[in-house]
C-alpha positions, 0 to 999 in steps of 0.5 A: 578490523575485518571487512565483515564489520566494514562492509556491515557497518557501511550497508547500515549507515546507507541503508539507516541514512535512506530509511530515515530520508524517506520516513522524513518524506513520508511523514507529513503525507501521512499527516495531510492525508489522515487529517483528510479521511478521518475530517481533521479527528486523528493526527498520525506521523510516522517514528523512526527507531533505528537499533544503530546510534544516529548520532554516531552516523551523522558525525561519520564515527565508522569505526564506532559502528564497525566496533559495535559489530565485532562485539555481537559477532561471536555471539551472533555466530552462535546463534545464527542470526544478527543482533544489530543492524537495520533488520532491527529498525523500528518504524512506528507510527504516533498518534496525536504526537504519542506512540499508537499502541492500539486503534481506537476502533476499526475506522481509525484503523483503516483511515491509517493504512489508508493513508499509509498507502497513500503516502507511499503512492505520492512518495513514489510518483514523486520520487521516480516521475511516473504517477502509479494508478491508484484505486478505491477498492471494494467500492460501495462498501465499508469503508469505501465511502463517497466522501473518499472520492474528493479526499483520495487522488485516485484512479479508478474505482473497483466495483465490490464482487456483491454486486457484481455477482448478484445482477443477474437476479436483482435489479438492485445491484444492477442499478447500483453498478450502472450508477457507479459506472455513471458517476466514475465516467464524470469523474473520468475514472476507470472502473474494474467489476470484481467478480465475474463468474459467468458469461452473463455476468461479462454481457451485463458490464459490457452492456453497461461499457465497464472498463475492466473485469476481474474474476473468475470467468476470466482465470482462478488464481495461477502460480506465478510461473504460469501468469506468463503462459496465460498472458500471452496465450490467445484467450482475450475477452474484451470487456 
């Protein structure tokens, strides 16, 4: 056998045996966190698929795997690419214990990522010791609810740029941000205003003590090879 098959079918058996570790771990976050958003209406777990036999890898039969590469290689020379191998994995997700095909509505949809993301959040505080910050985006809007702030483990809380972009000239949105600021600080969670364009806009969120800004006035979007240059240059505007 030629070490290209070794070596193939040695990197899918580790990489099958952690994805499978892993979706075993995720799993029944997903559940815990789903039931938590959607109030106990939808169910989610995770599926894991791989395109190479479990079977074979639990009882350690190498040379099945290995085998199993010899007879695609010729046909995969041709073509340019593999044809087996955890590249080929399928993760699904389930839905009441049935593969979920389709989402019902927009709502499920996004109860599901965000559970997903929360999944992967505590998977990896656990995994690697450190707790990751973890923030409600676009808050005030959509689906970033009040009823997530007891249901979601987070951090921080992002201010949607509507507001932020509109407080020169409504008083509205300027109350609304003072009282996420007021509630984020008796929940003793951090707040980023999204959207801050002009100075006036950076002196009302300083005025208000917000704790971080995240716009325009501060830099457009930058290549990565430029992020550096712009972190270290002497520009610091504390909000």
């Amino acid at each position: 056998m030629s070490s290209w098959e070794q070596m193939m079918a040695l990197s899918a058996t580790y990489l099958i045996e952690k994805r499978e570790k892993v979706i075993q771990s995720l799993s029944p976050i997903l559940h815990t966190f789903a039931k938590k958003l959607s109030r106990d209406k939808d169910l989610f777990d995770l599926s894991y698929s791989p395109s190479i036999s479990m079977k074979k890898i639990r009882e350690n039969v190498t040379e099945g795997i290995e085998s199993i590469f010899k007879k695609q290689r010729a046909k995969e020379l041709l073509l340019g690419t593999t044809l087996n191998g955890p590249h080929r994995d399928d993760v699904g997700i389930t839905f009441h214990n049935k593969e979920a095909k389709i989402y019902s509505s927009e709502g499920q949809k996004r109860t599901c990522i965000s559970a997903l993301k929360i999944a992967e959040w505590s998977h990896l505080a656990k995994y690697s010791g450190i707790k990751p910050l973890l923030s409600i985006d676009d808050f005030g809007t959509g689906y970033s609810s009040l009823s997530y702030l007891h249901r979601i483990p987070a951090d921080t809380l992002k201010i949607d740029r509507s507001f932020v972009s509109r407080m020169d000239d409504s008083p509205e949105c300027f109350q609304i941000i003072n009282s996420i600021m007021s509630l984020a600080r008796n929940l003793k969670m951090d707040v980023i205003a999204e959207g801050p364009e002009t100075e006036a806009h950076v002196q009302h969120l300083q005025g208000l003590n917000c704790d971080y800004g995240q716009g325009y006035f501060f830099s457009r979007p930058v290549e990565a090879v430029k992020v550096e240059q712009l972190l270290s240059s002497a520009f610091v505007y504390a909000v």
